[in-house]
C-alpha positions in Angstrom: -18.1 26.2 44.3 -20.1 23.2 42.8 -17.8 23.5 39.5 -14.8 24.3 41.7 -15.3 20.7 43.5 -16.2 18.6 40.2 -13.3 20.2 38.4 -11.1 18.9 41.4 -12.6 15.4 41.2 -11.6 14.8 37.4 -8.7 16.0 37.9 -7.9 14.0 41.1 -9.5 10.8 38.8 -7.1 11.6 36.2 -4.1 11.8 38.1 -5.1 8.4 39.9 -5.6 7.1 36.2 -2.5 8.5 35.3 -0.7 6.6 38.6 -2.0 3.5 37.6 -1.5 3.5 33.9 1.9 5.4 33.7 2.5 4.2 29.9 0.2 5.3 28.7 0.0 9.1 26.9 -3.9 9.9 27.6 -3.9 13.0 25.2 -2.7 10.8 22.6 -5.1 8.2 23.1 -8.0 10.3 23.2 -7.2 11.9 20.0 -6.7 8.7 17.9 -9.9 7.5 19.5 -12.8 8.8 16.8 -10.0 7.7 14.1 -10.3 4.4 15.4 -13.7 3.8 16.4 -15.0 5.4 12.9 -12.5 2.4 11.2 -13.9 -0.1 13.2 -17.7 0.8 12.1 -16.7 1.6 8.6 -13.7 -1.3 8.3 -14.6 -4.3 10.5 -18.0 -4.5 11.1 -18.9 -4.7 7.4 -16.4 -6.9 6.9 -17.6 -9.2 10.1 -20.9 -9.0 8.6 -19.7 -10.2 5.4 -18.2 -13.2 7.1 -21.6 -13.6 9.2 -23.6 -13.8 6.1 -21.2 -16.2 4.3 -22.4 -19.0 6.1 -25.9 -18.2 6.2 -29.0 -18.8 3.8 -29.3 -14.7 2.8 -31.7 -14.2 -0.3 -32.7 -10.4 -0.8 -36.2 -11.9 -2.7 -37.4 -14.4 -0.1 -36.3 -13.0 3.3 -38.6 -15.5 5.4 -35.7 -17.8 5.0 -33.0 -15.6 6.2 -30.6 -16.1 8.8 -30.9 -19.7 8.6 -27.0 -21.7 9.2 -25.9 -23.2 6.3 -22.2 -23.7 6.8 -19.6 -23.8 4.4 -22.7 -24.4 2.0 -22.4 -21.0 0.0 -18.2 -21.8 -0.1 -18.9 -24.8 -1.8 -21.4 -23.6 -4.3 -18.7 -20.7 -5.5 -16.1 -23.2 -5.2 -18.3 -25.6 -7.9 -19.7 -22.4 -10.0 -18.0 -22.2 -13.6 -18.9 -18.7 -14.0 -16.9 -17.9 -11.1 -13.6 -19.4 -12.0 -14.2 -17.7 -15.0 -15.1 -14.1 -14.2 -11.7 -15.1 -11.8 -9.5 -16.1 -14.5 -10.6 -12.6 -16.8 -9.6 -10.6 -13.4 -6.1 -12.6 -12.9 -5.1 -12.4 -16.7 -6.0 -8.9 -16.6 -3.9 -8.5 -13.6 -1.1 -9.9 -15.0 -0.8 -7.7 -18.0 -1.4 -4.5 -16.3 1.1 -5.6 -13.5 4.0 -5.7 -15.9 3.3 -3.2 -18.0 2.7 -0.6 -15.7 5.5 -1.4 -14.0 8.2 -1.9 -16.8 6.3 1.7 -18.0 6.5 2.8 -14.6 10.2 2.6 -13.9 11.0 3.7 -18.0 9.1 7.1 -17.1 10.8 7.6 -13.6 13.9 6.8 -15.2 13.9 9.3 -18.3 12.5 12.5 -15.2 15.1 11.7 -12.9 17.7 11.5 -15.8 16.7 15.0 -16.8 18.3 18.2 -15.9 15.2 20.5 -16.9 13.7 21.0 -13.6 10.8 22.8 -15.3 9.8 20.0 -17.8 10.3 17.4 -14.2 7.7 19.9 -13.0 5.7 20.1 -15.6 5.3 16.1 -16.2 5.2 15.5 -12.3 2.1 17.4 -12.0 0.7 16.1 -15.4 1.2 12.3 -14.1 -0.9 12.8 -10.8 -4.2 14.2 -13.5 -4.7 10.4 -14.3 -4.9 9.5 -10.6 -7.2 11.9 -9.4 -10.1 10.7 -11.9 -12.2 8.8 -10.6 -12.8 5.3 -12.0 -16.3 5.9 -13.0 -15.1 9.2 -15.4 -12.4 7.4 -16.9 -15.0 4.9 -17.8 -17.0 7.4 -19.3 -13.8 8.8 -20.8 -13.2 5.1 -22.8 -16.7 5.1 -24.1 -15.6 8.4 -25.9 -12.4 7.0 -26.7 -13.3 3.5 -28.1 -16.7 4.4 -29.8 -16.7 2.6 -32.8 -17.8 5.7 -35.1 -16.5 8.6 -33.8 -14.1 7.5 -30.9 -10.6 9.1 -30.7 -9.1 5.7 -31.1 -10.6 5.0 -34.7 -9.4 8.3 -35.1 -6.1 7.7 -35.1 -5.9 4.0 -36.1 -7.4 5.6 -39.7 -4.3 8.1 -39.9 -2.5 5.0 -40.0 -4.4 2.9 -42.9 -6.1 1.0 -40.0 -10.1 0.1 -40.5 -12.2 0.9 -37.6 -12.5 -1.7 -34.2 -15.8 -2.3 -32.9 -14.0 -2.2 -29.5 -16.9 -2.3 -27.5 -18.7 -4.8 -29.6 -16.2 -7.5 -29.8 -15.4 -9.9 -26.9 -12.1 -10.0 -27.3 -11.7 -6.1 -27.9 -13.4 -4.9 -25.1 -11.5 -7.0 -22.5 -8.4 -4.6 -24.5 -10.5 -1.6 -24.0 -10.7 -2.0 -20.4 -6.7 -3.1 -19.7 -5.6 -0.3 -22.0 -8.2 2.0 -19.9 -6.4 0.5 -16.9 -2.7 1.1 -17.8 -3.5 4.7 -19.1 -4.7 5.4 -15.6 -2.9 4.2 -13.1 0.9 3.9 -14.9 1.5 7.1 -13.9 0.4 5.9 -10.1 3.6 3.3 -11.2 5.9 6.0 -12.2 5.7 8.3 -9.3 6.4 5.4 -7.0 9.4 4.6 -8.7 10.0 7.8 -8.8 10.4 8.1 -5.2 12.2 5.3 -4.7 15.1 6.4 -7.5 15.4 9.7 -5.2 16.7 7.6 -1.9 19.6 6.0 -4.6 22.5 7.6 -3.1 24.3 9.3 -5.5 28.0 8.3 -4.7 26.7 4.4 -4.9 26.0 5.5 -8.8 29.3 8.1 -9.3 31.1 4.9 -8.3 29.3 2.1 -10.7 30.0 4.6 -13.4 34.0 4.5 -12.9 33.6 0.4 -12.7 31.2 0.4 -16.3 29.8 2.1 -18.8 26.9 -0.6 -19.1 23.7 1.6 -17.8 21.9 -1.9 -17.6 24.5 -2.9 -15.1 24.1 0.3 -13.2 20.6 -0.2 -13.2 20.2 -3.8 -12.1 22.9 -3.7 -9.7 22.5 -0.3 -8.0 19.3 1.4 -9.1 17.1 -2.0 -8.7 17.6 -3.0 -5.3 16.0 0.3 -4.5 13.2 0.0 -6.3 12.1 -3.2 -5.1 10.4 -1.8 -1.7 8.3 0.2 -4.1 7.7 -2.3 -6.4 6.2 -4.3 -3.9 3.9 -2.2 -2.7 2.7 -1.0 -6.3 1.8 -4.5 -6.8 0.0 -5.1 -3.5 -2.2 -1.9 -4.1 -3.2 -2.7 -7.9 -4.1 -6.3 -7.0 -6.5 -5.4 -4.6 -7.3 -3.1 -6.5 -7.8 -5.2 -9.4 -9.8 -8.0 -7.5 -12.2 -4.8 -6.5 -12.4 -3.2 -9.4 -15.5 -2.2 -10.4 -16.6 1.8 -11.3 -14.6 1.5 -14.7 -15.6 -2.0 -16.5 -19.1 -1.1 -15.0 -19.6 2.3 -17.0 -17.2 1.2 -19.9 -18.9 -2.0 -21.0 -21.2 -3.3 -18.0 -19.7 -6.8 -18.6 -20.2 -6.9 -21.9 -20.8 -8.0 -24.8 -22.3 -10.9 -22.9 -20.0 -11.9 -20.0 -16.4 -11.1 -21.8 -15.8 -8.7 -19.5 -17.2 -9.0 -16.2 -14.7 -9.1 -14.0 -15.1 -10.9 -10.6 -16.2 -7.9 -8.7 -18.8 -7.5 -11.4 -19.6 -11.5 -10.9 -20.0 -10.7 -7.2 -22.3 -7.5 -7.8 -24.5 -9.2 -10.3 -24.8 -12.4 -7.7 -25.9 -10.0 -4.6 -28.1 -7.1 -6.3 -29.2 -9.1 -9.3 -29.7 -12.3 -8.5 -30.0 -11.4 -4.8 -28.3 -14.3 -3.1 -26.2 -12.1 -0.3 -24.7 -15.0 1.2 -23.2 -16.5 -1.9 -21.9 -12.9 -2.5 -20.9 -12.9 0.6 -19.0 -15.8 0.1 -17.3 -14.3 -2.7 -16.0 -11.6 -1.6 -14.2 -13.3 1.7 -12.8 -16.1 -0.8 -11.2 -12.8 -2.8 -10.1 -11.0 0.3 -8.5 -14.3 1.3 -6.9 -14.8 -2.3 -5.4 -10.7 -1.7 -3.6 -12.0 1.3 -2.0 -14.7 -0.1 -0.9 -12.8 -2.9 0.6 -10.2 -0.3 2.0 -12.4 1.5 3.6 -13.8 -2.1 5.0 -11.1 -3.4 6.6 -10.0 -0.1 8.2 -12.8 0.1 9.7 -13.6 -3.6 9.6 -9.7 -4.6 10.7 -7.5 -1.4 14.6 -7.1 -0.9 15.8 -4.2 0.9 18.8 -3.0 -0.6 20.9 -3.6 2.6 20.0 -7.3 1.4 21.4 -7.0 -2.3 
C-alpha cells in the first residue's frame, strides 16, 4: 500500500509539474540531461578555470604564492614575449599553407570521384580516404619519424630514385617545419575531400545538364554552379583545421618535439612548454584564452568573407 501511495504522489507531482510547465517535453529533457551536465564539467569548467587562473599569480614550483590577483598582468607579459609572437607566426604561416592546399587538393579529389562512373573504385577510394583520419595524431607523428629519417626514411628513398641527395629533414630548421606541414596535408586532405565531397552530392543535377548546353568551359561550370555549393563546406573545413591548427600538438610533439631548437614549436607547444616546463600556469593560462579568442575572430572571419549559400550566388 506504502508503494501504491508514493507511486500516486509522483505521479500527481508530475502531472502538477506538467500543468505548470506545459512546454516543456520532460522525457526529452531528462534524457539530454547527463549529455549536458557531463559537457559542462568536461567543457566549461576547465575552460572557467582557465580564465580564473589567467589573472592570477599561478607557479606549479612555488605554490605559497598562488592564488594571488594580478590582473591583466599575465596578458601583458604574453602580449610583450618575443617567443610568443613567434611560436604564433610558425602556427599562422603553417596554417595558411595547409589551408589552401588541402583545400585546392580537397575539392581536385572530390571532383575526379564524383566525375567517375566506377562505383567500385568511388568505393574503394572513399574508404581508403577516411584511413588517414582515423590515426591518431600522435601515430602519424611516429609515422614521419619513419618517413623523414635522414638514413633510412622512405622519403630519401625516393628522392634518390630521382638523382636527389638525402635531407636531413629532421635536422634542419627549415626542413622540419616542411616535415610537419607535409605530415599535416597528408593527414587531414582527405578530411578536405570528403567534405567537398558531400557538398558536390547536394549540386542538383539539372542546374549542371543546363550549364553544359550554355558552355563547354568546365571552369565556368565549376565556378558558377559547382562553387557556390561548396562554399558551406569550405567554411566549415576551415573553421575545424584552424582550431585545430592553434591546438595542435600530438604530431609536432612526437615528430620533432620543437626542434631543432625552437623551429618548430608551434604555439600550442609554446603554451605546454610555459605550463609543465617552466610551470607558470597563469601565463599559460593566459595563452591559451588569448588563442581561443584569436579562433573566434577567425570564425567569425571567415563566415563572414567565405560563407555564401548558394540561394545567395
Amino acid at each position: 500500500m506504502a508503494n501504491m501511495a508514493e507511486a500516486v504522489n509522483v505521479e500527481a507531482l508530475g502531472a502538477k509539474q506538467r500543468r505548470r510547465f506545459p512546454h516543456i517535453n520532460w522525457l526529452a529533457l531528462a534524457m539530454i540531461m547527463p549529455s549536458v551536465i557531463a559537457l559542462l564539467l568536461i567543457g566549461l569548467y576547465p575552460l572557467l578555470f582557465a580564465v580564473s587562473l589567467s589573472f592570477q599569480r599561478f607557479l606549479l614550483n612555488r605554490p605559497q604564492n598562488n592564488g594571488m590577483f594580478v590582473g591583466f598582468e599575465n596578458y601583458a607579459a604574453v602580449l610583450n614575449d618575443p617567443l610568443f609572437w613567434s611560436s604564433l607566426g610558425r602556427t599562422m604561416t603553417m596554417l595558411v599553407i595547409v589551408l589552401i592546399v588541402q583545400i585546392v587538393a580537397g575539392i581536385g579529389i572530390a571532383l575526379l570521384i564524383d566525375s567517375s562512373r566506377w562505383r567500385v573504385l568511388n568505393w574503394t577510394v572513399k574508404t581508403a580516404l577516411v584511413i588517414p583520419i582515423a590515426m591518431t595524431p600522435a601515430v602519424v607523428g611516429l609515422l614521419g619519424v619513419l618517413i623523414f629519417n635522414r638514413d633510412f626514411g622512405l622519403m630519401n628513398y625516393l628522392l634518390g630514385l630521382v638523382g636527389i641527395e638525402k635531407i636531413n629533414w629532421l635536422g634542419d630548421p627549415t626542413m622540419a617545419m616542411v616535415a610537419i606541414i607535409i605530415t599535416d596535408i597528408w593527414q587531414w586532405t582527405p578530411f578536405a575531400a570528403l567534405i567537398m565531397l558531400s557538398s558536390l552530392a547536394i549540386v542538383p543535377h539539372e542546374m549542371v545538364e543546363a550549364a553544359r548546353l550554355d558552355t563547354k568551359s568546365p571552369w565556368m561550370i565549376f565556378r558558377h554552379v559547382k562553387l557556390p555549393y561548396l562554399m558551406p563546406g569550405i567554411t566549415a573545413f576551415m573553421i575545424i583545421r584552424t582550431a585545430d591548427v592553434l591546438k595542435l600538438f600530438d604530431m609536432p610533439f612526437t615528430l620533432t618535439r620543437g626542434g631543432p631548437g625552437v623551429s618548430t614549436e608551434l604555439i600550442s607547444l609554446y603554451v605546454q612548454r610555459m605550463g609543465f616546463r617552466i610551470f607558470d600556469m597563469g601565463v599559460a593560462s593566459a595563452q591559451a584564452v588569448l588563442l581561443l579568442i584569436l579562433c573566434i575572430v577567425l570564425a567569425r572571419a571567415y563566415i563572414h568573407f567565405f560563407y555564401r549559400t548558394p540561394e545567395a550566388e
